[in-house]
C-alpha positions in Angstrom: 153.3 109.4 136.5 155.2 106.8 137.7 156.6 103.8 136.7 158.4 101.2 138.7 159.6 97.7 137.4 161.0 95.0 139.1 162.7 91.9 137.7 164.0 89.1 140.5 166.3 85.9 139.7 166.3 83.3 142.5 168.5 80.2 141.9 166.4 76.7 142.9 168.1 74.5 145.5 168.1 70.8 146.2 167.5 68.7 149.1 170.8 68.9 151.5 172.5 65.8 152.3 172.5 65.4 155.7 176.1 64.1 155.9 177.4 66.8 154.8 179.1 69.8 157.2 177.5 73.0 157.7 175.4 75.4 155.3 178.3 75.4 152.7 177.5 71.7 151.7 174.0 71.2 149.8 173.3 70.5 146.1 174.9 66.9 145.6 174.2 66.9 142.0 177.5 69.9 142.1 179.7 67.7 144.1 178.8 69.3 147.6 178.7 72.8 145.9 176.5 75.2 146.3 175.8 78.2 143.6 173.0 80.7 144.1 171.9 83.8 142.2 169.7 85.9 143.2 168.9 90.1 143.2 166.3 92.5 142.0 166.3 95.4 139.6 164.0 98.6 139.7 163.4 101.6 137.1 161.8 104.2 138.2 160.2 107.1 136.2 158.4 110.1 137.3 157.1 113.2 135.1 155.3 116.0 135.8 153.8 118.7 133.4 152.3 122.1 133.5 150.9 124.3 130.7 149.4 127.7 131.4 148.4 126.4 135.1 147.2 129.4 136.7 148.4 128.3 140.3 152.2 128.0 139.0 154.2 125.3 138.6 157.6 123.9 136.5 157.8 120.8 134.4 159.9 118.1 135.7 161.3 114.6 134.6 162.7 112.1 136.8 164.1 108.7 135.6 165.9 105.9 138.3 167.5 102.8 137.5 169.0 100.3 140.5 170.3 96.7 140.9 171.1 94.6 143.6 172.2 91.1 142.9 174.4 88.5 144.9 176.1 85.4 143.9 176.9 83.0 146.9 179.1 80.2 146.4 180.3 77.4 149.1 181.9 74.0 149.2 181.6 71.0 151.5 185.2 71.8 152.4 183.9 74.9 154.0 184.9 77.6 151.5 182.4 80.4 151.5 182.8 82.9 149.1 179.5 85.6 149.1 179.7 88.7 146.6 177.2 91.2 146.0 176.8 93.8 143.3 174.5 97.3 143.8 174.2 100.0 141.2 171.7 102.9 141.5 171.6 106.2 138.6 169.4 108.4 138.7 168.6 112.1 137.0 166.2 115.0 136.8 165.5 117.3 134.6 163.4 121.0 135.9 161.9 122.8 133.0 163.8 125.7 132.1 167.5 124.7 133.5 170.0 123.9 131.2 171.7 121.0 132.8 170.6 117.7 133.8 171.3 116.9 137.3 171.8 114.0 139.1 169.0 112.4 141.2 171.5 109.1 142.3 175.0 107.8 141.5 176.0 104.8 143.1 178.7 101.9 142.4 179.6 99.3 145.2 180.8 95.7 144.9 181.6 93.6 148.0 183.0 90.1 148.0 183.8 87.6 150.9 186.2 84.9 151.0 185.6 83.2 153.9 186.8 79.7 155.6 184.2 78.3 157.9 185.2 77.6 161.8 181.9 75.7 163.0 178.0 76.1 161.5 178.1 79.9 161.7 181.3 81.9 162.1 184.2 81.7 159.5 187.6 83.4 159.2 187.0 85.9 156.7 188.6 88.1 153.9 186.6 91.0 152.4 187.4 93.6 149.5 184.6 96.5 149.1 185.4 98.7 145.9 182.7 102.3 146.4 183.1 104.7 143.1 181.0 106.9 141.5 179.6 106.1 137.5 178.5 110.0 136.1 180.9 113.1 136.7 179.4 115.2 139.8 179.2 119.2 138.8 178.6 122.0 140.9 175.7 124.3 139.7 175.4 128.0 139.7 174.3 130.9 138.0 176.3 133.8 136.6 174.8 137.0 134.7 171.6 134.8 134.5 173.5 132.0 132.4 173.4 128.4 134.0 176.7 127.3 134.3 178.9 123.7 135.6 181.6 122.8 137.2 183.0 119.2 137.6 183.9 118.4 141.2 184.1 114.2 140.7 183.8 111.9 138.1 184.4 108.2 137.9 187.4 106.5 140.2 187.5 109.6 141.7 186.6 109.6 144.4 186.7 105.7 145.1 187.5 103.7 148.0 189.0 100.1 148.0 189.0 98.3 151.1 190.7 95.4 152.2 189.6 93.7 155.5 190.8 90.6 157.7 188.2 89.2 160.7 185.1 87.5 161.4 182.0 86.4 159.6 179.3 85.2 161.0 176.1 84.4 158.4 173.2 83.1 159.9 171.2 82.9 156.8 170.7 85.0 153.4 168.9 87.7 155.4 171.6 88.1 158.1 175.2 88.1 158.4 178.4 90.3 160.2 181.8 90.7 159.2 184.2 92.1 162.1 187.6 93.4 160.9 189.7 94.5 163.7 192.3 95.3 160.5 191.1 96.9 158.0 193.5 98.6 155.1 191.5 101.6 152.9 192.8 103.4 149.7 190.7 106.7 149.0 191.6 107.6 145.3 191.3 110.3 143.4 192.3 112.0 140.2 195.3 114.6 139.9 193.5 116.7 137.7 191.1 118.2 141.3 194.8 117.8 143.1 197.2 119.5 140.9 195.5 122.7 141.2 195.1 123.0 145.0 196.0 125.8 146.9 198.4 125.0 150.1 197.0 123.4 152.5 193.7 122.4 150.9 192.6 119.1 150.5 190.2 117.1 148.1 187.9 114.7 149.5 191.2 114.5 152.4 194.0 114.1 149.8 196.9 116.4 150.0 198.3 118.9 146.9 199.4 116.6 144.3 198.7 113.1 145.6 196.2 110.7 144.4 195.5 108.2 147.1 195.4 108.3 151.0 196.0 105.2 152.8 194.3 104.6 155.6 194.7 101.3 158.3 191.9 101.0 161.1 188.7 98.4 162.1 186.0 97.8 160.6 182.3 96.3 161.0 179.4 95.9 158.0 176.6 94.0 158.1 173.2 92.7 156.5 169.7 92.6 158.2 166.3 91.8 156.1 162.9 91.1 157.4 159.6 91.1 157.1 157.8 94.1 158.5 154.4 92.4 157.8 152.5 90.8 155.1 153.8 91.9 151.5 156.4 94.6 153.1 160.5 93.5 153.7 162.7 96.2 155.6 166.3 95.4 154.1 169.6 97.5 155.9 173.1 97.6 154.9 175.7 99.0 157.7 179.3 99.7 158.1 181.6 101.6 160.2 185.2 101.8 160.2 187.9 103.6 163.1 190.7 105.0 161.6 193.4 104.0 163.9 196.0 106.6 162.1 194.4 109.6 161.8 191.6 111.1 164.2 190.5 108.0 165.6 187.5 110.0 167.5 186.0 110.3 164.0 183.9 106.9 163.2 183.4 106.9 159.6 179.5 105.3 158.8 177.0 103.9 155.8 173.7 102.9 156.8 171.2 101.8 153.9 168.1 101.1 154.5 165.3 100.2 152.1 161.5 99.2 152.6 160.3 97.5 149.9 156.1 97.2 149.5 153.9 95.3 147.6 149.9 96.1 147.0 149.5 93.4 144.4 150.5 91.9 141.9 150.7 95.1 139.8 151.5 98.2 142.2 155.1 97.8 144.1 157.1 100.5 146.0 160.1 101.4 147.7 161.6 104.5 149.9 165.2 104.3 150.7 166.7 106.5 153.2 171.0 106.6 153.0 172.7 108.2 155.8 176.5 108.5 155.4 179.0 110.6 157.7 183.1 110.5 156.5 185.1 113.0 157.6 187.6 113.0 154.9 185.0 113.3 151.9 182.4 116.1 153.6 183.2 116.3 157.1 179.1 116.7 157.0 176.1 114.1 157.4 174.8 113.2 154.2 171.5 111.7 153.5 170.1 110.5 150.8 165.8 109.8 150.3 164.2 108.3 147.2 160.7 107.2 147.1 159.2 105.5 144.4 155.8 103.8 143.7 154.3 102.7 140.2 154.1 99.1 138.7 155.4 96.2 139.3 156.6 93.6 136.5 158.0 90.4 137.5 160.5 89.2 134.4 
């Protein structure tokens, strides 16, 4: 079974006056302001179940919960300040284990301060804050007894980044930020630091520390279209050069999510997350969730 439900917010805008300077001015009745909310939220739930079924088979119970909502605001002076909000959780339960485990765990929130130099590009200021919500565990067995230990928790890891550039912004469904400097803090707690053996790291922090400072470039960026008729293709993107510290290494985050519509009661999505940083893994990651079920406009 599955169950997926939707709920989207979209602010309503005036007419723009004419007189008025690039796409930060519309709205008169706010003084040449312009405020707009806007996101969607999704739960998904998937359960499966098996009683004396000949051909095998576990019990299994999957619940997902994610939001993604922005709040723009701009002025006729040509202040732009864009911030966006995603959170995704997720677990699963298997018949016959004794832990939950997590299915997702994601916490990002990304704001842009930006002062416009003609209709598209403005000099641009941009803080991005990446944690985690539940505490990570590493799963194994010993003597037949499930056991779990904790590897991350909350604010640890997290990254806060600080970046100075370029924004350009098209519309809602496209912009760029460039950030030829671009100041990162990876943080961590000293309780997975204190108990390090020489010359190991956790997630690239050194034997008692909790934070690595890194200073490089940086590039992120929105697309979203539509594929065809009831089906959007949204992707989020960044990259960032460490100019420190192995600057060979390119640190990325690509997100991408196709969002699909059969009618006005079945809805879907598959989501495919591809992340490389050296300093957490040193691996590729990837990250797939597909989900299809009903849809319920709030």
């Amino acid at each position: 079974m599955f169950v997926l439900i939707n709920s989207s917010l979209y602010a309503q805008e005036e007419t723009t006056e004419e007189e008025l300077p690039f796409d930060a001015v519309i709205q008169s009745t706010l003084g040449g302001k312009r405020v707009k909310f806007y996101g969607n939220t999704r739960l998904n739930f998937n359960q499966a179940y098996f009683s004396n079924w000949i051909s095998g088979g576990e019990s299994a119970m999957t619940v997902l919960f994610g939001l993604d909502y922005n709040l723009d605001y701009s002025y006729r002076n040509g202040l732009v300040w864009d911030n966006k909000i995603i959170l995704s959780l997720g677990t699963t339960f298997i018949s016959g284990n004794k832990f939950f485990k997590k299915a997702d765990d994601r916490f990002e929130i990304n704001s842009i301060v930006g002062k416009q130099i003609n209709e598209y590009w403005s000099y641009s200021s941009v803080l991005n804050f990446k944690t985690q919500l539940l505490p990570g565990y590493r799963f194994y067995s010993e003597e037949g007894v499930d056991k779990r230990d904790k590897v991350s928790q909350i604010l640890s890891p997290a990254y806060v980044q600080l970046s100075l550039g370029l924004y350009y912004k098209r519309a809602d469904d496209f912009w760029l930020n460039l950030s030829p400097l671009s100041a990162r803090v990876l943080l961590v707690s000293g309780r997975f630091t204190d108990d390090l053996l020489l010359g190991k790291t956790y997630f690239g922090v050194d034997k008692d520390k909790n934070a690595k400072f890194f200073l490089g470039a940086g590039v992120s960026g929105f697309y979203k279209t539509q594929i065809m008729k009831n089906i959007f293709w949204e992707n989020k993107l960044s990259i960032y050069l460490n100019y420190i510290e192995k600057p060979q290494n390119i640190d990325f985050d690509w997100d991408t999510n196709i969002r699909f519509k059969v009618n006005d009661k079945i809805s879907g999505n598959f989501i495919m997350h591809l992340l490389y940083d050296d300093d957490l893994v040193g691996k590729l990651q990837l990250r797939e969730l597909l989900g299809l079920g009903i849809n319920v406009d709030l």
